[in-house]
C-alpha positions in Angstrom: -24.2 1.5 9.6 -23.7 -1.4 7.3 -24.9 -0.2 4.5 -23.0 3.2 5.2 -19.7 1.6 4.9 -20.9 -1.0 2.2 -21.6 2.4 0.0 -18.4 3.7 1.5 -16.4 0.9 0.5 -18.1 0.7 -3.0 -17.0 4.3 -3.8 -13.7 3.8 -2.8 -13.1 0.4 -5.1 -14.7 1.8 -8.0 -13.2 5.1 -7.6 -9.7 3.3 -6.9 -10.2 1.4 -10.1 -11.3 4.2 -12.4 -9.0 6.5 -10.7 -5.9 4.1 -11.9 -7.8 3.5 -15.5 -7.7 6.7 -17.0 -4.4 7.7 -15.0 -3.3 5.3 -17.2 -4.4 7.1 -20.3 -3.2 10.6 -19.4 0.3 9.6 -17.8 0.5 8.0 -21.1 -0.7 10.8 -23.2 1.4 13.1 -21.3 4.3 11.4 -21.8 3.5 11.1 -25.5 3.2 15.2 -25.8 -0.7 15.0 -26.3 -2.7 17.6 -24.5 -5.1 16.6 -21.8 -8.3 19.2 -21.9 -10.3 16.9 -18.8 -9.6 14.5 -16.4 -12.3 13.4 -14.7 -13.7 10.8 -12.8 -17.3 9.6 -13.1 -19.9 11.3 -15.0 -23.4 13.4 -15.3 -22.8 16.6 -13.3 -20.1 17.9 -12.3 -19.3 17.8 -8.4 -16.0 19.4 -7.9 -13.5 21.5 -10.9 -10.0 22.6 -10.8 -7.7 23.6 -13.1 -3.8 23.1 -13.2 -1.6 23.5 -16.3 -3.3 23.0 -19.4 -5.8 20.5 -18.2 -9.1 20.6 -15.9 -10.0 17.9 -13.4 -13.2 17.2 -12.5 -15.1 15.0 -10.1 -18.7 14.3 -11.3 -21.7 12.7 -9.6 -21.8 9.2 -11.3 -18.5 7.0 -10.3 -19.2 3.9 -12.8 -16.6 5.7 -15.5 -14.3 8.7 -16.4 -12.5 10.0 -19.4 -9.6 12.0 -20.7 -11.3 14.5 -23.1 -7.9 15.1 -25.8 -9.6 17.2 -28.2 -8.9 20.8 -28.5 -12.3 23.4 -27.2 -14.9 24.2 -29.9 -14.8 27.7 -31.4 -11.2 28.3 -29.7 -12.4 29.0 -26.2 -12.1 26.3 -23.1 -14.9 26.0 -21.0 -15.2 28.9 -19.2 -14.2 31.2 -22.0 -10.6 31.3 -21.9 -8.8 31.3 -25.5 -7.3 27.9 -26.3 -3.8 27.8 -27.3 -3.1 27.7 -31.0 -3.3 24.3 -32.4 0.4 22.9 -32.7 1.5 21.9 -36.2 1.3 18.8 -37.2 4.4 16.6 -35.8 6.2 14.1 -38.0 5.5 10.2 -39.1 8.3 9.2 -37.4 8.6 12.1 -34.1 9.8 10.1 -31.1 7.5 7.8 -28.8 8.3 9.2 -25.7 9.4 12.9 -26.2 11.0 14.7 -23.5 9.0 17.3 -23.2 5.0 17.6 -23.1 4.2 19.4 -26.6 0.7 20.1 -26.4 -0.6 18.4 -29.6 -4.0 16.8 -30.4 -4.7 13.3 -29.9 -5.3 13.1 -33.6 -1.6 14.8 -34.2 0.0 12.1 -32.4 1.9 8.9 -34.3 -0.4 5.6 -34.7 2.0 4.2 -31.9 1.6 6.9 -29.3 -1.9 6.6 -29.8 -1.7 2.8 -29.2 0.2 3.4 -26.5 -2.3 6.1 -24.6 -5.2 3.9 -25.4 -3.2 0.4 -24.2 -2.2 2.2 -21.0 -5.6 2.7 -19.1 -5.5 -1.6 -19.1 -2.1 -1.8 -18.1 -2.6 0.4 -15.1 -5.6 -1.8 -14.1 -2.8 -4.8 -14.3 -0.6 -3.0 -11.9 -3.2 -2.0 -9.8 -4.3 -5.7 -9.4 -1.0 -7.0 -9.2 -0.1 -4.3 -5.9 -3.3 -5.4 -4.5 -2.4 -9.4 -4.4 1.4 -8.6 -3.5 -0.3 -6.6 0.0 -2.7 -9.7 0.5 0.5 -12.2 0.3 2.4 -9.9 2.2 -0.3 -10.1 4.7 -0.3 -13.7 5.0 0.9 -15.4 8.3 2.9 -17.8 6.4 3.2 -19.1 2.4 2.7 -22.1 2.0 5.1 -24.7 0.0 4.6 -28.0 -1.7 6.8 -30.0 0.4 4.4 -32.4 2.3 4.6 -31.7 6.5 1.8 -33.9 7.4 -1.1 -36.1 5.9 -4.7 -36.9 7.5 -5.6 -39.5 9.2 -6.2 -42.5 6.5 -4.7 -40.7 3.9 -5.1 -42.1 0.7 -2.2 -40.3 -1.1 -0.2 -41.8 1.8 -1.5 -44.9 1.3 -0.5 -44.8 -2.7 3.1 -43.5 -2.7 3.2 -40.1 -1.8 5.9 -39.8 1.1 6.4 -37.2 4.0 9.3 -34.7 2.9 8.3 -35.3 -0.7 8.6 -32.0 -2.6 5.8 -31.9 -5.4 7.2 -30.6 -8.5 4.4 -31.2 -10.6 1.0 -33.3 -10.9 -0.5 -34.4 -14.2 2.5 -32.4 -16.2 1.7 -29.3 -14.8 4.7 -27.3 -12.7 3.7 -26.1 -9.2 5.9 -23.7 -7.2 3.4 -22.9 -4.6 0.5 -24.8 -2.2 -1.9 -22.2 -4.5 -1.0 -23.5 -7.6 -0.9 -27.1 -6.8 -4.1 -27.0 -5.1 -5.6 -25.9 -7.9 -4.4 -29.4 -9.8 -6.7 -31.2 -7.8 -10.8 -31.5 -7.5 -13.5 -31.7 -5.2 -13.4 -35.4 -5.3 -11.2 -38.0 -4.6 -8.9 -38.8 -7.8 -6.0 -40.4 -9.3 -2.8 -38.1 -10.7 0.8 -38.8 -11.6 3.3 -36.7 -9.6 6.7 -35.8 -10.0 8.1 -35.1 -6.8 12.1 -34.5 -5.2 12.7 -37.2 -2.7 16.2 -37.3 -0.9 17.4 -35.4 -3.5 16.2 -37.1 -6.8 13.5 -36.8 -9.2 10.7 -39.5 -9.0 8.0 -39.9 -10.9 4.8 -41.8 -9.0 2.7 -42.9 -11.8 -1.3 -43.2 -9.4 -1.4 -41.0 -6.1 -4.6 -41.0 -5.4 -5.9 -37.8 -3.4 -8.8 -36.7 -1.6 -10.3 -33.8 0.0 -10.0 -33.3 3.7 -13.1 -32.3 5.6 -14.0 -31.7 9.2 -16.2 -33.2 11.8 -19.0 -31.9 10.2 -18.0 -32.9 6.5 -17.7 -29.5 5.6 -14.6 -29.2 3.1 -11.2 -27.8 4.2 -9.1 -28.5 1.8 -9.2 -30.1 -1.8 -5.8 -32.5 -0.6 -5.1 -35.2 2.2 -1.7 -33.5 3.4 -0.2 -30.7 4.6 2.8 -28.6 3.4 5.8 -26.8 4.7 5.8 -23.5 5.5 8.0 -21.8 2.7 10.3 -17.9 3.9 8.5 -15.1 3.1 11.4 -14.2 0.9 10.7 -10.8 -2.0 10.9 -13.6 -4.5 8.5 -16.0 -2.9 5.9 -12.9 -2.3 6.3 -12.7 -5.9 5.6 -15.6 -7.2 2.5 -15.7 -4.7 0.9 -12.8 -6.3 1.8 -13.8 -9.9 0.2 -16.8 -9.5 -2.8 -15.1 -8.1 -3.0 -12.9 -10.9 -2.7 -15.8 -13.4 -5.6 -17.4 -11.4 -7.6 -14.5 -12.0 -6.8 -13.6 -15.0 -7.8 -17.0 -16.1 -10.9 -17.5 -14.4 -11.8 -14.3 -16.3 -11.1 -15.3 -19.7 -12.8 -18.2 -19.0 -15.9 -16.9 -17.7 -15.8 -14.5 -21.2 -15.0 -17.3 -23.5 -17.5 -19.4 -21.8 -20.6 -16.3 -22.3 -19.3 -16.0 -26.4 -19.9 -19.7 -27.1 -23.4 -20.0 -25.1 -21.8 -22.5 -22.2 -23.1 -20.1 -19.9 -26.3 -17.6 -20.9 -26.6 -13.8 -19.8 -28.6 -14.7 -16.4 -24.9 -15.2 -14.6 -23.9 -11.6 -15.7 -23.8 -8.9 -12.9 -23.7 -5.2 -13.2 -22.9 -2.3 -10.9 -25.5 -3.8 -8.3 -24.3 -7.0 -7.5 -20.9 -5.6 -7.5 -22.0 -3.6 -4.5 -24.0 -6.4 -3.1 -20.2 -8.6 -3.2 -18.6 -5.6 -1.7 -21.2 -5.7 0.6 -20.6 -9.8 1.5 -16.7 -9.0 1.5 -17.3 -6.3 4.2 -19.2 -8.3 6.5 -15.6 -11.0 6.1 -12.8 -8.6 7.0 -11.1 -6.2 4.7 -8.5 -8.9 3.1 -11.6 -10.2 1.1 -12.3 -6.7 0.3 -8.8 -6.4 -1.3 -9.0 -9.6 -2.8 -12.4 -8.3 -4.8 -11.0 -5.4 -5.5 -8.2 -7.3 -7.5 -10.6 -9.1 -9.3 -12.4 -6.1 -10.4 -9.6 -4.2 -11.3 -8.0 -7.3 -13.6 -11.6 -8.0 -14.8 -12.0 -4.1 -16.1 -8.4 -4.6 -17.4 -9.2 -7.4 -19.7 -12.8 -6.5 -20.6 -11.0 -3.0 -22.1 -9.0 -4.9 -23.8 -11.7 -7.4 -25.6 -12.5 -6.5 -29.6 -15.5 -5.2 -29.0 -16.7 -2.4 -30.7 -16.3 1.5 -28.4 -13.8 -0.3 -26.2 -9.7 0.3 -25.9 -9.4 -3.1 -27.8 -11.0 -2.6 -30.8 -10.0 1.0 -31.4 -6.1 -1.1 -30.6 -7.0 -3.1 -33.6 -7.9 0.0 -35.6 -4.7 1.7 -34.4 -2.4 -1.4 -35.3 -3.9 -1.6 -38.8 -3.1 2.3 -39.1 0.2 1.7 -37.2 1.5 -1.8 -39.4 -0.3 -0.2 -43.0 0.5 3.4 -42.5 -3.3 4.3 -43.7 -6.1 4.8 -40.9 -8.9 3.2 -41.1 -12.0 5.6 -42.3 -13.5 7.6 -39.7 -17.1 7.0 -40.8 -16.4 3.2 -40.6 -14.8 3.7 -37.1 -17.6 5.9 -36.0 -20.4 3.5 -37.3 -18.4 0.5 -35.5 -18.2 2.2 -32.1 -21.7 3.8 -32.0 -23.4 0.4 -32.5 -20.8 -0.8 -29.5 -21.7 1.8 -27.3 -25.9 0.5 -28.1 -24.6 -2.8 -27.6 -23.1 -2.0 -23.9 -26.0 0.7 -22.8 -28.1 -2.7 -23.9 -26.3 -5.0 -22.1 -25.6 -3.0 -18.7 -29.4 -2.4 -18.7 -29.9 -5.9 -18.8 -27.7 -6.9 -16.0 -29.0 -4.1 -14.2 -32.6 -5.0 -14.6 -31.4 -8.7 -13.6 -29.8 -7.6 -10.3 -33.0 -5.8 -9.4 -34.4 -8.6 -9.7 -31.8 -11.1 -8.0 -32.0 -8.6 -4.9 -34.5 -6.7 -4.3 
């Protein structure tokens, strides 16, 4: 039964995920008058097909992917034989971004900019999708928590170095909290030393050494990474807000990090995971409760977001960069060149994903 809903679950975060991805893409295409041949989600054979309009949506066997196919049928026939509309002329330099009506051009047809824009969209979608995921797990939240201290431990050591009950934290070492999330994550694992700047009784004052420490239970497990408690803060539309932004910075972060770390060696290719241990964390967020579900799925969605969005060769950012070169110069770059750049990409990623997938068979099984 576990492992039915583990697979269950799986499908439905990276379906949820794709799903949004290339929605992204064709809303944007649409929008830009560029004709949508496919939709579909996943690949290898083809599970499910229908037609509406001028485009064909398809549901196919492998959910790690999907695609909007833009180009126009070979020979002048769609797939099942019908005649393909006449290609449209070609539209002007300078035709509108967002037209008001769909026109049924070729990708190819289509401004530098609209192209930019179709090809930026699949990552911004994975934004918003990440962003509506965090706002429902703060929304879910019993309460939000503040920064204005309610309570320290018992021998407290930022009690015992200036910190005062009703203090309201504005900032530690320089760095502006608004939230008990952000300001936790000012502070360490171990007991240390930061300068504050908090309200007190209505005025500003800087304590120059507050020295905090973690709080752990009677078994010296750690519950917290400060000696105090905060205020409970209204679960006001702008306070949910700025909850979930500042969970999506966190991620967001944590990501980059993790990617600039990999490029300059500080961490090696062992601590990559592919589609397996994706489904083996799906499978520990399960077993938790579906909030940490939602919470993964947030961190997969921004992860697939930015990774798009990296300059590496076959992914959205480097044909971006290609497209803003065309775009600022008014000359695309050569096709050959761009062809050559993204086949060795796409070598470089069938490369890599089979050597994450050969390390998770190894990590778990």
């Amino acid at each position: 039964m576990t492992a039915l809903l583990t697979g269950l679950v799986s499908v439905l975060v990276f379906g949820a995920v794709i799903l949004v991805h290339e929605l992204g893409h064709f809303w944007a295409a649409r929008r830009c008058g560029i004709r949508v041949e496919e939709f579909s989600i996943g690949f290898g054979p083809k599970l499910l097909a229908w037609g509406k309009g001028e485009t064909r949506y398809t549901l196919r066997l492998i959910p790690l992917g999907g695609y909007n196919l833009f180009s126009a049928p070979p020979e002048g026939e769609g797939e099942d034989g019908e005649t393909a509309p006449e290609p449209p002329a070609p539209r002007p330099r300078h035709a509108p971004l967002f037209p008001l009506a769909v026109r049924g051009q070729q990708f190819e047809q289509a401004t530098a900019w609209q192209r930019f824009f179709v090809t930026l969209a699949g990552a911004l979608m994975n934004f918003v999708l990440g962003l509506a995921v965090l706002l429902v797990l703060v929304l879910s939240m019993q309460a939000l928590g503040g920064t204005t201290v309610a309570q320290f431990t018992q021998d407290s050591a930022s009690a015992a170095s200036g910190l005062q009950l009703g203090d309201t934290i504005l900032a530690v070492d320089g760095q502006r909290v608004r939230t008990a999330n952000s300001m936790a994550q000012c502070f360490g694992y171990t007991e240390q030393t930061h300068t504050m700047t908090v309200l007190r009784e209505g005025e500003i004052v800087t304590l120059d050494a507050v020295t905090v420490a973690p709080s752990t239970d009677a078994d010296g497990n750690l519950t917290s990474t400060v000696d105090f408690r905060v205020a409970a803060i209204p679960k006001t539309p702008r306070n949910v807000l700025v909850q979930a932004g500042e969970f999506f910075c966190y991620y967001s972060t944590a990501i980059l990090g993790g990617f600039w770390q990999l490029a300059t060696g500080q961490v090696g290719m062992d601590q990559l995971s592919g589609p397996i241990g994706t489904v083996s964390a799906v499978s520990q967020a399960v077993q938790y409760g579906w909030r940490d579900v939602l919470s993964l799925m947030a961190l997969l969605t921004i992860n697939v977001g930015i990774f798009n969005l990296l300059p590496v060769p076959a992914l959205d950012g480097c044909k971006l960069l290609f497209l803003l070169f065309e775009g600022l110069t008014g000359h695309a770059v050569p096709l050959r060149f761009q062809a050559a750049v993204n086949t060795a990409g796409v070598v470089l990623l069938l490369w890599l994903m089979a050597v994450v997938t050969m390390q998770d068979i190894t990590r778990f099984f």
